[in-house]
N, C-alpha and C positions, 0 to 999 in steps of 0.2 A: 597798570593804572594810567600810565600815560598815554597812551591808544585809545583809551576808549574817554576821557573826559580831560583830561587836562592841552593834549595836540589839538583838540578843538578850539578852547579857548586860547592856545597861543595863537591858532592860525587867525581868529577874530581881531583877537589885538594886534596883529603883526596887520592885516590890511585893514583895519581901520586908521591906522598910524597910516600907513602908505598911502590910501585913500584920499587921506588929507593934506599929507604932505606933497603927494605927485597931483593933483587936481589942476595946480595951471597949465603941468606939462601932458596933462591927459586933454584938457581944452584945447591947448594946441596944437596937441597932433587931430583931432577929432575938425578943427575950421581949418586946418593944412589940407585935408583930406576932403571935404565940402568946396574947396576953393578948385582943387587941381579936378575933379572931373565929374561935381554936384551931386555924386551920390551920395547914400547913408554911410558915414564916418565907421560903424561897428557891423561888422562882418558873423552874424549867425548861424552855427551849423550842428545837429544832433548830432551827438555822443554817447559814447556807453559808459553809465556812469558804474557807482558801488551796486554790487548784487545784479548787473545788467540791466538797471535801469538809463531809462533814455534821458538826455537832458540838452540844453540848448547852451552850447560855450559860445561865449563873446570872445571878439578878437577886432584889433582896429582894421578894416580892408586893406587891404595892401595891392590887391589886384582889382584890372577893371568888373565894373558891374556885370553880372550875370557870368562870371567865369564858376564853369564845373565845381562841383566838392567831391575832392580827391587826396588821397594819405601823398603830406606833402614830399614824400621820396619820389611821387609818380607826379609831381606839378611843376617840376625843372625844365619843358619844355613854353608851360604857361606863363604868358606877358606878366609883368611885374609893374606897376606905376613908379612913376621917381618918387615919389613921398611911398609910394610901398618899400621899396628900395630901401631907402633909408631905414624907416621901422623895422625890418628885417635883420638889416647886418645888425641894426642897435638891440635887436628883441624887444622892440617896443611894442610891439603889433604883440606880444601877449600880454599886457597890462592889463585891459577891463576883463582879464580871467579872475584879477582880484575879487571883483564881483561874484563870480563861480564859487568862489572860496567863501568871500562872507556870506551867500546864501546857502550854502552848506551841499553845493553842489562838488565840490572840490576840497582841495587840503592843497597846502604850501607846496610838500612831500607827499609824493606817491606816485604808483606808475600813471606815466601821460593818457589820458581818455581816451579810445580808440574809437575810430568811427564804425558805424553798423556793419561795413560794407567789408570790414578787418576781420574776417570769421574766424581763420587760421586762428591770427594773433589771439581773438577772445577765447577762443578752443584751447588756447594753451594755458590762458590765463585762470580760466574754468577748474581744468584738470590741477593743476598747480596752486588752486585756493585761492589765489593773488585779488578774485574779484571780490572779496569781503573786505576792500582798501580802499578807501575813497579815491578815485584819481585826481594826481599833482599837475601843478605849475611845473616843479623838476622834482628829478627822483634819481634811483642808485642806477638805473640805466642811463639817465642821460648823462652824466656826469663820468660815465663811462663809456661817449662814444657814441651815442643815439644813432643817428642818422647813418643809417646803412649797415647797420647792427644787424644779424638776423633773429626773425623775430624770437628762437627758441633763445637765440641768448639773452635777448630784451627780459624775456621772463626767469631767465634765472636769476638775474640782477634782481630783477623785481620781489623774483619768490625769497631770494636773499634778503631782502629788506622787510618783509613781510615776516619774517620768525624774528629781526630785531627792530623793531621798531620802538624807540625811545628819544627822550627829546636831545638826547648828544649827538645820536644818529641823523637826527633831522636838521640840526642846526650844522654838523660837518656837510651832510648835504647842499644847504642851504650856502654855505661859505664855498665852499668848492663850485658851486652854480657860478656865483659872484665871480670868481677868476678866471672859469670858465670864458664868461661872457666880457671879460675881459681882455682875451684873446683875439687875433685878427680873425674877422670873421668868412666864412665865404663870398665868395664875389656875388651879385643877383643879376 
């Protein structure tokens, strides 16, 4: 019951509440990022959403105008802006994914979207069921490690989360994100 109609409407009420509570700190990173190098403030790029569909995730830019779109384990040699910099180590640069989420492109929880270009990762994802899951903000992968994880394990995590999926399991996710990000972050 709670997968398929009640995690929706917590995820609606959860970023409509943030929505409106983070709005000055979303204006401000949005003219922080207008000011240091006049580009557009929200960084656009397709995704694969639930069932392989395509979709467009927002993100504040972090890097300069016209830099590649690339899975960010292969973007560590890519310039960073100092106000990206910042967004970065704080995870502020995934905020307007709230957006993703209230237009039901997203969930709070769930595996991270993966770009087109991710075939491997989707192929595992495929075989392992895991793409009938909306993709999250965070999920039982990231909170275990993301970033240089290899991708069969990304999907175990995933597929683990995907046979439990209830609103305890989502909210210890969600708590464990929180302390997560918490934690000293990498350098940029």
């Amino acid at each position: 019951m709670y997968g398929v109609l009640l995690k929706r409407c917590c995820d609606v009420l959860v970023c409509v509440l943030l929505l409106v509570l983070l709005s000055p700190l979303l204006l401000l990173v949005a003219i922080a990022i207008r000011i240091e190098d006049g580009g557009p403030p929200i960084f656009r790029q397709q995704r694969v959403g639930r069932a392989g569909a395509p979709f467009t995730i927002y993100k504040f830019r972090s890097m300069p105008v016209g830099t590649p779109n690339m899975p960010s384990v292969a973007a560590g040699g890519l310039r960073v802006t100092r106000v990206g910099r910042v967004l970065r180590r704080t995870n502020i640069d995934e905020l307007p994914q709230l957006w993703n989420v209230l237009k039901g492109d997203m969930s709070l929880v769930g595996p991270r979207p993966a770009l087109p270009s991710q075939t491997a990762l989707l192929a595992l994802r495929e075989a392992a069921g895991v793409v009938s899951l909306r993709p999250g903000l965070t999920g039982l992968a990231q909170v275990n490690a993301y970033d240089g994880m290899p991708e069969t394990e990304k999907v175990q995590w995933e597929d683990r989360y995907a046979r439990r999926v209830s609103f305890g399991s989502d909210l210890s996710i969600l708590l464990r994100t929180f302390v997560y990000l918490l934690r000293r972050p990498p350098s940029y």
